[in-house]
C-alpha positions in Angstrom: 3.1 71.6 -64.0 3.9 73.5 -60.8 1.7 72.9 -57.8 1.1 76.4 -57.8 -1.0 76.2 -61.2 -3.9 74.1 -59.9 -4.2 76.2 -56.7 -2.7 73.9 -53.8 -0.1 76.9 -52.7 -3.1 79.3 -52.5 -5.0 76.6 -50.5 -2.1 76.2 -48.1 -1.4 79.8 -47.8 -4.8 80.4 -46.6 -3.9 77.3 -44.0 -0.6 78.0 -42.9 -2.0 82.1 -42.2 -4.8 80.6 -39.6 -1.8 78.9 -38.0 0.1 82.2 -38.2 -2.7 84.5 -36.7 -4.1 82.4 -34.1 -1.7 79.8 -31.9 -0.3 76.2 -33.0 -2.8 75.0 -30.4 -6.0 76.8 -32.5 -3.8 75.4 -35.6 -4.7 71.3 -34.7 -7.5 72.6 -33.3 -9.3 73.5 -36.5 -7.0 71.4 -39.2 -5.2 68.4 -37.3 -7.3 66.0 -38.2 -7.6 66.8 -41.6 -4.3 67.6 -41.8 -2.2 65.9 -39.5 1.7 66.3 -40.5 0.7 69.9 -42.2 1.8 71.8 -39.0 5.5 70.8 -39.5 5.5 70.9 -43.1 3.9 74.5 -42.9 6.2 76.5 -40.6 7.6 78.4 -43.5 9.6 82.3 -42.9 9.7 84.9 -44.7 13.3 85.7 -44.5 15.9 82.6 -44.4 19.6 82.7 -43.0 21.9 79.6 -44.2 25.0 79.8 -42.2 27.4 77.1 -42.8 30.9 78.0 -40.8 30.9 77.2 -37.7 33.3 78.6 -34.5 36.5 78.6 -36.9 34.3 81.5 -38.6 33.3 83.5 -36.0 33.1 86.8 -38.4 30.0 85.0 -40.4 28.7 83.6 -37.6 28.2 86.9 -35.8 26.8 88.1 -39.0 24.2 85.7 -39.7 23.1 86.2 -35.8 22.8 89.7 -36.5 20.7 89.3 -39.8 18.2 87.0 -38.6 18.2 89.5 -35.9 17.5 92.4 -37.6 14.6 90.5 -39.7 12.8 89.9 -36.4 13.2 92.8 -35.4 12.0 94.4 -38.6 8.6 92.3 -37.9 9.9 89.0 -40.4 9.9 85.6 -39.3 13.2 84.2 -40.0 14.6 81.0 -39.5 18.2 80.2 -39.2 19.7 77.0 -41.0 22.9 75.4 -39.3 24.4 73.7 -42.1 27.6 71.6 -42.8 30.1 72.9 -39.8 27.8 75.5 -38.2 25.9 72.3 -36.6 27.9 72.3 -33.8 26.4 75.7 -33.0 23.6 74.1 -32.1 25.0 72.5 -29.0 24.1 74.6 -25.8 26.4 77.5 -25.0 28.1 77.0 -28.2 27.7 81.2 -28.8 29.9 81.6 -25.5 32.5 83.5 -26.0 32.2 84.5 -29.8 32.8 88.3 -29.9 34.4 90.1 -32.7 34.2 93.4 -31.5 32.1 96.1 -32.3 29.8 97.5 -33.8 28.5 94.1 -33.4 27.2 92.5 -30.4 28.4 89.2 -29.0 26.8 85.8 -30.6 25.3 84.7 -27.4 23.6 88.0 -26.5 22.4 88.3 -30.3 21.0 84.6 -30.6 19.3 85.6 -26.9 17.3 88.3 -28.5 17.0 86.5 -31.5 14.8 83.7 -30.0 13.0 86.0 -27.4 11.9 88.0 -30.5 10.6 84.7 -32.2 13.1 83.8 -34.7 14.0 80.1 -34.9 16.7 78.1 -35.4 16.9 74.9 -37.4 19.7 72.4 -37.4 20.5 70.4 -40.8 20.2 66.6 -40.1 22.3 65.0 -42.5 24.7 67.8 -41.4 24.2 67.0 -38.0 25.7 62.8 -38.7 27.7 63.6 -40.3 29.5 66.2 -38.1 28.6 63.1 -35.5 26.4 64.6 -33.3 23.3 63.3 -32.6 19.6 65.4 -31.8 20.1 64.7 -28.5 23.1 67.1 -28.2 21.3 70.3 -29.9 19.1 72.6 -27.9 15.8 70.8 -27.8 13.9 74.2 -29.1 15.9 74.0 -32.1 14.3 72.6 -35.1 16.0 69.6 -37.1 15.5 70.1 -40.7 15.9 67.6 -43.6 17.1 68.1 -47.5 13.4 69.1 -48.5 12.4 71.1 -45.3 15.4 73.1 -46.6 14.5 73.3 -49.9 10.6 74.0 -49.1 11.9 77.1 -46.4 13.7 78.5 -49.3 11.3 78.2 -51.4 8.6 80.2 -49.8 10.7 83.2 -48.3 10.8 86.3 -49.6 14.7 86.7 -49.0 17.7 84.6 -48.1 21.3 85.1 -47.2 24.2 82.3 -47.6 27.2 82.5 -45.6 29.3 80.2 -46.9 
């Protein structure tokens, strides 16, 4: 039976909505000690960007930047997933210089307001090895995601977009 069906989703909702509507610090203040790892596990968004082309792609990358964008923007959280070769956009400055021309913006200005508006970037980490970088190399506000953080962010939004 799914989790859902005896209530644990409901229970977590409720949860994951105080940590939503007050601050991560009121979060661990109220549930980190009965629920230590449940701040990570928790940081679900509503809309979902999987982007798996990296530089050689530059027309998909500029279009998942302006997505995520645009969810933000709309008053979504988003999160966007570097996957397979887009990992090595999560190297600092790896936007520079990615412009296709209008109507759309360049990558770095759009991933700029992207993160000032609060949408979050994650970085796959089986990806991420086997691309052969390491988390040292990816912006340190980036998040690195596993198999099941994927699955679980997926999961719980109310919409996705795959460019692959």
């Amino acid at each position: 039976m799914p989790l859902r069906s005896f209530g644990i989703q409901k229970s977590a909702n409720v949860v994951y909505n105080v940590y939503k509507r007050h601050s991560p610090h009121a979060f661990r203040m109220m549930f980190g000690a009965m629920y230590p790892k449940l701040e990570r596990i928790m940081q679900t968004a509503e809309f979902v960007v999987t982007l798996f082309d990296g530089k050689s792609n530059p027309n998909k990358v500029t279009v998942a930047y302006t997505m995520a964008l645009n969810a933000v923007k709309a008053g979504h959280s988003a999160i966007l997933l570097l996957m397979v070769d887009a990992v090595e956009l999560g190297k600092p400055g790896a936007l520079e210089g990615i412009n296709i021309g209008a109507p759309f913006e360049p990558a770095a200005d759009l991933l700029k307001e992207y993160l000032a508006a609060g949408g979050r970037i994650g970085v796959c980490k089986a990806c991420m090895a086997h691309n052969g970088f390491t988390a040292e190399e990816m912006v340190p506000e980036y998040e690195i995601v596993t198999a099941p953080d994927v699955v679980t962010l997926l999961m719980a939004s109310n919409g996705s977009l795959q460019l692959t």
